[in-house]
N, C-alpha and C positions, 0 to 999 in steps of 0.2 A: 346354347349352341355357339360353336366359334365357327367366326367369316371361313375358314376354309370345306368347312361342316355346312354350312348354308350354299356355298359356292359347287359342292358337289349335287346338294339335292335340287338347287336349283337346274344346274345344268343335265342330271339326270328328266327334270321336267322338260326340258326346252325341247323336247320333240312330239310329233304328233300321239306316234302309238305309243310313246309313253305316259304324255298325259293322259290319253286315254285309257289304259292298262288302269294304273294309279286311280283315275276318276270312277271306274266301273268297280276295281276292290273295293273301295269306301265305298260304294252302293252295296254292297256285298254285305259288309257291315263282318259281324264277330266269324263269321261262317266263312266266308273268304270261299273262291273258288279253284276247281282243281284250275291245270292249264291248260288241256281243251276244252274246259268249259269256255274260259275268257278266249284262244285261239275260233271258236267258234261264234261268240259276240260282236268278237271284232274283227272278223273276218280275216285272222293275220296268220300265216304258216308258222307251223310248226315251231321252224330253225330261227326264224324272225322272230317271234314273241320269246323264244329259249334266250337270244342273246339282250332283248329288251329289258324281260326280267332280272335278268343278270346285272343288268346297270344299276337299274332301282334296288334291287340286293343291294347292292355294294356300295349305293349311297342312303341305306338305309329306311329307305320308303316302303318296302315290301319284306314279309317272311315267308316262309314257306315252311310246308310239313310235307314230310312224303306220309302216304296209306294207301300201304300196299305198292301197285304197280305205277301210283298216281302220285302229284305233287301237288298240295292246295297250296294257294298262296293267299297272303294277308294285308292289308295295307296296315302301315306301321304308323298309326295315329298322331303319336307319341312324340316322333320326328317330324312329321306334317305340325305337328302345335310347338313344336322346339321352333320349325324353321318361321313359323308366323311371330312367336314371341321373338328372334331375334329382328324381323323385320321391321316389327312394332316398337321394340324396343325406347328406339330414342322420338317418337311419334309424341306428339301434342305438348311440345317446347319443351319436350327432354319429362314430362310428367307417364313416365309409361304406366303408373296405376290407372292411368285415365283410361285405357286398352283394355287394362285387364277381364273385363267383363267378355270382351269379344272372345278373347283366349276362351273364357270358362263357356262360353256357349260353343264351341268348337268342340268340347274337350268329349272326348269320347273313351267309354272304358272298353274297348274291344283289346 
């Protein structure tokens, strides 16, 4: 992942109902939920969580599927474990194999 790749996903976290969107998908785990299912979790309007999702879309943290009239969405593991490997990166006097274990217990095939 590159600093401006980390800088987006970060800053798409840096809000309440967004971390909490993102934290409830990974609960969700491969199945992911439509978006009133999560608008009903977390108690967030419609237009509100429409423009949330959108953030995380576009920095990569969530995917989505429409079926049918409905939209599941996904947490994107994948960039969650990118953005942890870049932060870990230069950890334990620049030794990041030393990490690497965390990374692989993170690692999720959804």
């Amino acid at each position: 992942m590159e600093r401006q790749s980390a800088l987006e996903s970060l800053s798409a976290l840096a809000h309440d109902a967004r971390l909490d969107v993102f934290r409830l998908l990974v609960r969700a785990g491969p199945e992911g939920l439509a978006a009133g299912e999560i608008a009903a979790a977390l108690d967030i309007r419609a237009n509100t969580l429409s423009n949330n999702l959108t953030i995380l879309a576009s920095a990569g943290l969530v995917r989505s599927a429409r079926e049918g009239r409905s939209i599941r969405y996904f947490a994107q593991m994948e960039t969650m474990r990118d953005l942890l490997g870049f932060l870990l990166r230069d950890c334990c006097g620049g030794r990041a194999e030393l990490c690497q274990p965390v990374l692989d217990q993170i690692a999720c095939k959804c």
